[in-house]
C-alpha positions in Angstrom: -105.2 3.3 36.3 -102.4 5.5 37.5 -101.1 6.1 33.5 -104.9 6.9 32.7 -104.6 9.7 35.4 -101.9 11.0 34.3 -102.9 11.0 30.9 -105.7 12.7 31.8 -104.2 15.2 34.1 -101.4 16.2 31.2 -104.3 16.6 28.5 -106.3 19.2 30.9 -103.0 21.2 32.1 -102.0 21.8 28.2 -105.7 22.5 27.7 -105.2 25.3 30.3 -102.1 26.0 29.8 -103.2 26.6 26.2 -105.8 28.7 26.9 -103.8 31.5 29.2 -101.3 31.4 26.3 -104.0 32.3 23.8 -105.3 35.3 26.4 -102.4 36.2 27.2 -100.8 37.2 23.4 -104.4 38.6 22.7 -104.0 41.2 25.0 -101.1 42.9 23.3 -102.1 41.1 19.8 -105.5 43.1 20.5 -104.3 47.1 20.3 -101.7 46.1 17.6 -103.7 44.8 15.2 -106.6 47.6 15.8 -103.7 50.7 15.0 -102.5 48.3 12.3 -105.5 48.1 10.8 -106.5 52.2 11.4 -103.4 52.9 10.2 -104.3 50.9 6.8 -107.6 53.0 6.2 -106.9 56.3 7.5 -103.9 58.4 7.7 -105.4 59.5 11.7 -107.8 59.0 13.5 -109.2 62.8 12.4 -109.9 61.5 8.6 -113.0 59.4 10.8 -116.3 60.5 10.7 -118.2 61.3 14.1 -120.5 58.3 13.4 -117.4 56.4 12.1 -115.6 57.0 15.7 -118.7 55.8 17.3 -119.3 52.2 14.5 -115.7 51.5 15.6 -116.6 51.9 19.5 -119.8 50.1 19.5 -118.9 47.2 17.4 -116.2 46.2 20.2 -119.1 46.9 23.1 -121.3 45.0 20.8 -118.8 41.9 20.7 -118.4 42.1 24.5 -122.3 42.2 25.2 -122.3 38.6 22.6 -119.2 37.2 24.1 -121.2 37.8 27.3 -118.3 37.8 29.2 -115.4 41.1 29.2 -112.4 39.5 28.9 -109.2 42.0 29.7 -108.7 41.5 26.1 -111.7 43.0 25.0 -111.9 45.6 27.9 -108.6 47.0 27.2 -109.4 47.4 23.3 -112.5 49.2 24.1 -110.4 51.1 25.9 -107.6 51.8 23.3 -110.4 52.3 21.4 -112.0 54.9 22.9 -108.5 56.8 23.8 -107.2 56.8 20.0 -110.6 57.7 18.8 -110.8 60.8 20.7 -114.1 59.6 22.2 -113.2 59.7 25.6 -115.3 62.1 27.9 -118.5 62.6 25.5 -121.7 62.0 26.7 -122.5 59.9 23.7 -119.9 57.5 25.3 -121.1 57.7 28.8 -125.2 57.2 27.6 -126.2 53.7 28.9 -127.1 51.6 26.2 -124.8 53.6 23.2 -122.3 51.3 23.0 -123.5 47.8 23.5 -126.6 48.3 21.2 -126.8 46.1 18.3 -129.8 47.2 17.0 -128.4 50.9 16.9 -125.0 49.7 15.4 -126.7 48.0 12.7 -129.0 50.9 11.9 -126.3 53.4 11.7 -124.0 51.2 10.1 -125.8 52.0 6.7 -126.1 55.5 7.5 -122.0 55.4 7.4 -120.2 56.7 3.9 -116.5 55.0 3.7 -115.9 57.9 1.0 -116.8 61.0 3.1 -114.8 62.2 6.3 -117.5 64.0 8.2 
């Protein structure tokens, strides 16, 4: 009985354990990977169209409305987001419903040309 319990309490502490790890390297993991991958596709943030700026944005608010939960993860790369994007202060940002819309981010994400800077 008393190995079983033991057993059982090591499995859920590494489980845990395992898990805070995993958060914890995503939160740094997170805006490195984001520039990383800016920094692929565009020499700054200025080659990014308007509605680019705004794709970028929304598809992180639209992964925290399906996640359904804001990890510190997510909330500080919407964050970064919206700081290296230039996008903090505009009204578009601060309009309910902009940047957790899927319906609008798939609608405009045909409207966006990979070729054309504005």
């Amino acid at each position: 009985m008393v190995g079983g319990t033991v057993f059982w309490d090591s499995l859920i502490a590494h489980c845990i354990v395992h898990q805070a790890e995993i958060r914890g390297v995503g939160v740094y993991t997170s805006v490195e990977l984001f520039n990383e991958v800016l920094d692929l596709h565009f020499d700054s943030a200025k080659d990014i169209s308007s509605l680019g700026k705004i794709q970028i944005a929304r598809a992180i608010g639209v992964a925290i409305v399906k996640q359904g939960s804001m990890y510190p993860t997510m909330e500080l790369l919407l964050r970064h987001a919206i700081q290296y994007l230039g996008l903090r202060g505009k009204s578009l940002i601060a309009l309910p419903g902009t940047l957790d819309s899927e319906d609008g981010f798939i609608v405009d994400l045909e409207a966006v040309d990979p070729d054309d800077p504005e």
